[in-house]
N, C-alpha and C positions, 0 to 999 in steps of 0.2 A: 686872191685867186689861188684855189692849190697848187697849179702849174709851178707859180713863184716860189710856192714856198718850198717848192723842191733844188731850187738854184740859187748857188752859191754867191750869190756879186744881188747887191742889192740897185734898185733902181738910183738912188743918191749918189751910188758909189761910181755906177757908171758916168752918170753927168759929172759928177768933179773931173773929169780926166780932160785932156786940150783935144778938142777936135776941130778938125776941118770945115772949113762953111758949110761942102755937101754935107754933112752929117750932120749938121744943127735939129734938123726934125728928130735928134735924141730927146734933143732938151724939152722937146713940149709934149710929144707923141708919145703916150703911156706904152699903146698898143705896139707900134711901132720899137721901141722902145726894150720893152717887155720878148716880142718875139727875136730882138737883134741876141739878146741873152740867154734864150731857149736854145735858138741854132749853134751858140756859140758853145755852151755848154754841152750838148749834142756832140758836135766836132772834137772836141776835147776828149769826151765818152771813150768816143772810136779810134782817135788817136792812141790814147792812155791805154785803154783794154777794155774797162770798166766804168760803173756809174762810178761817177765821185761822189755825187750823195749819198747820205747815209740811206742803208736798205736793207733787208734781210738777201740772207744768199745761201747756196745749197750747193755743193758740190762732190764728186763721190769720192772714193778714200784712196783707191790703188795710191802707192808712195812713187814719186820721183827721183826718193833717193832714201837712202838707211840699211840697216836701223843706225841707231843716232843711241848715243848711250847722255843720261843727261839726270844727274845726281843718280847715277850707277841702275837707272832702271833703261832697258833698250826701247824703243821707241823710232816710227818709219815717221816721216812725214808727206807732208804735200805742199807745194805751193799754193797761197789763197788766191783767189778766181779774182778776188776785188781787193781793191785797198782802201786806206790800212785794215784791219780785222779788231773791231771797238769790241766786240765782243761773242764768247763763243758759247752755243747754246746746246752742241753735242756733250754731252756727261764724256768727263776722261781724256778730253781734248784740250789742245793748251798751243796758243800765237805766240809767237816772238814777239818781242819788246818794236822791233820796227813792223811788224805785223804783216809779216811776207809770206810766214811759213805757219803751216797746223801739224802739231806732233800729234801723236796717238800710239801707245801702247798696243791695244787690241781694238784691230777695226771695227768699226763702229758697223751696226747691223745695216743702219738705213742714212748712213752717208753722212756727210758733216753740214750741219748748220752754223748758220754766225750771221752778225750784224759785221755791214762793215762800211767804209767811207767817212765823210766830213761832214761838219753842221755849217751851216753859217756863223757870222761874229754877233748877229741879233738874236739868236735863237738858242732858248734852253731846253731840258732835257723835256720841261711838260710842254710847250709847244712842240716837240718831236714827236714826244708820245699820240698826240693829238694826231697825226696824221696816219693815212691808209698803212698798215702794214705794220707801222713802228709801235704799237701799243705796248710788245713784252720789251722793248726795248728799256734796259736796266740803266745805261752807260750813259753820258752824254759823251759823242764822238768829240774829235778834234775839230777847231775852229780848221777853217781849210786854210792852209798856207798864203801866205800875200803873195808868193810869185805865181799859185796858179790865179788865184782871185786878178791879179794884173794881167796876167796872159787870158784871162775871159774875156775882160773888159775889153783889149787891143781887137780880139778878135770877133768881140760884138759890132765895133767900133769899122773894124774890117766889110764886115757882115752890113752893116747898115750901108756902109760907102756903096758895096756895090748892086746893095739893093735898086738904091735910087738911080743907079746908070742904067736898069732895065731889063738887067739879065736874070730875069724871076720865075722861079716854078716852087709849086708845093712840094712840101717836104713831111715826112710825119717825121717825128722826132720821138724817142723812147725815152718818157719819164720813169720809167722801173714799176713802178703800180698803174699811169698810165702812160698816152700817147697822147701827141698835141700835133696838128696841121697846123704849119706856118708857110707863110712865103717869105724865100730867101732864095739868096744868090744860085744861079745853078753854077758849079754844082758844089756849093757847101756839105752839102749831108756827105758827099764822098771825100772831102777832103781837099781843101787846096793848097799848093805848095809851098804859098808863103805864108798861110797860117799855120801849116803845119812845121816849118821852118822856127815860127816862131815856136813853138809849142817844143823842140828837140832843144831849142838854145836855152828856153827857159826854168824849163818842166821837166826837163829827160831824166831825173833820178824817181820822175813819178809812174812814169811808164811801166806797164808790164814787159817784161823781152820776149820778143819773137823767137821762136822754137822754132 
C-alpha cells in the first residue's frame, strides 16, 4: 500500500511491542493495524511541525537572522520548514550538518527547495525513488531515530486502545503527496495530552519551536 510506505514504524515493529488485551486486534487486524500508524504518525506531524517523512519542500528565503560570515563569504539564512534537510536542490544554498538552518549568499529568485525528513530502517534510496514525488531524490535520508519510531508505536498503540472504547470519527490525515480517511479516536487529529505528553518527554529536540 503506498499509504505504508510513507510511515515510519513497520507493521512487525509495531506487534513486537507488549500491549494490553484491549489492543490485541493489533496483532491480527492489518487494517486496523495499519490505520492505528497513520493516525499516529499524523499526530507526531502536528506535534513536531512537519512531515517526518521524507518529501520534497519549498519554502521562501526572507532570512530570520544574518548575515552569517562562514569561510569569510556573508551569507543570511533561514530556518528549514521540515526536518532534517537530506538535501538541497536551490543552486548556492547550503544545510547545517543538523539540518535546521539554509544559508544563502544571494537570494534565490524563486525561493528555496530541498528534500527533507527520514526513511524507514527497510527502505533504500531506489524504493524511495519509486515513490510519488521522490524521483530527483539523490540522497538516501536518515533512518528515522528509534526514540521517535518508539514514540509512534506507544501512540499507535494509544490510538488503537481508544479506538475500541468507542470514541470514533473520521479523520483525513496528510500523507504529504496524499491524504488517507481513517477512523480513530476523537479527537486524535488535534492532539491529545497524553500523547502529546509523551511526544515532549521523548521527541522534544525533534520539534520545531514555537515563535
Amino acid at each position: 500500500m503506498a499509504d505504508l510506505d510513507r510511515i515510519l514504524v513497520t507493521l512487525s515493529e509495531l506487534r513486537a511491542r507488549d500491549f494490553s488485551e484491549a489492543a490485541a486486534q493489533l496483532q491480527t487486524d492489518d487494517t486496523f493495524a495499519e490505520d492505528a500508524l497513520i493516525m499516529a504518525q499524523g499526530m507526531f506531524a502536528t506535534w513536531a511541525g512537519y512531515d517526518p517523512f521524507v518529501h520534497a519542500e519549498a519554502q521562501d528565503y526572507h532570512a530570520d537572522a544574518g548575515p552569517y560570515m562562514l569561510g569569510g563569504v556573508r551569507y543570511a539564512y533561514v530556518y528549514a520548514a521540515a526536518r532534517p534537510v537530506v538535501a538541497v536542490t536551490t543552486d548556492a544554498v547550503y544545510a547545517t550538518t543538523d539540518g535546521g538552518r539554509l544559508y544563502y549568499g544571494t537570494a534565490p529568485t524563486s525561493g528555496l527547495s530541498y528534500f527533507a525528513g527520514w526513511r524507514r530502517n527497510d527502505q533504500n534510496l531506489g524504493a524511495l525513488q519509486a515513490l510519488p514525488g521522490l524521483s530527483t531524490l539523490t540522497v538516501a535520508p536518515s533512518v528515522v531515530p528509534l526514540e521517535v519510531r518508539s514514540a509512534i508505536c506507544r501512540a499507535a498503540v494509544y490510538a488503537a486502545l481508544h479506538s475500541l472504547t468507542g470514541w470514533e470519527n473520521s479523520v483525513e490525515i496528510d500523507m504529504g503527496t496524499a491524504t488517507k480517511t481513517v477512523t480513530g479516536p476523537k479527537p486524535m487529529n488535534a492532539g491529545l495530552p497524553e500523547v502529546e505528553a509523551l511526544f515532549d518527554l521523548t521527541c522534544g529536540r525533534y520539534r520545531i519551536p514555537r515563535l
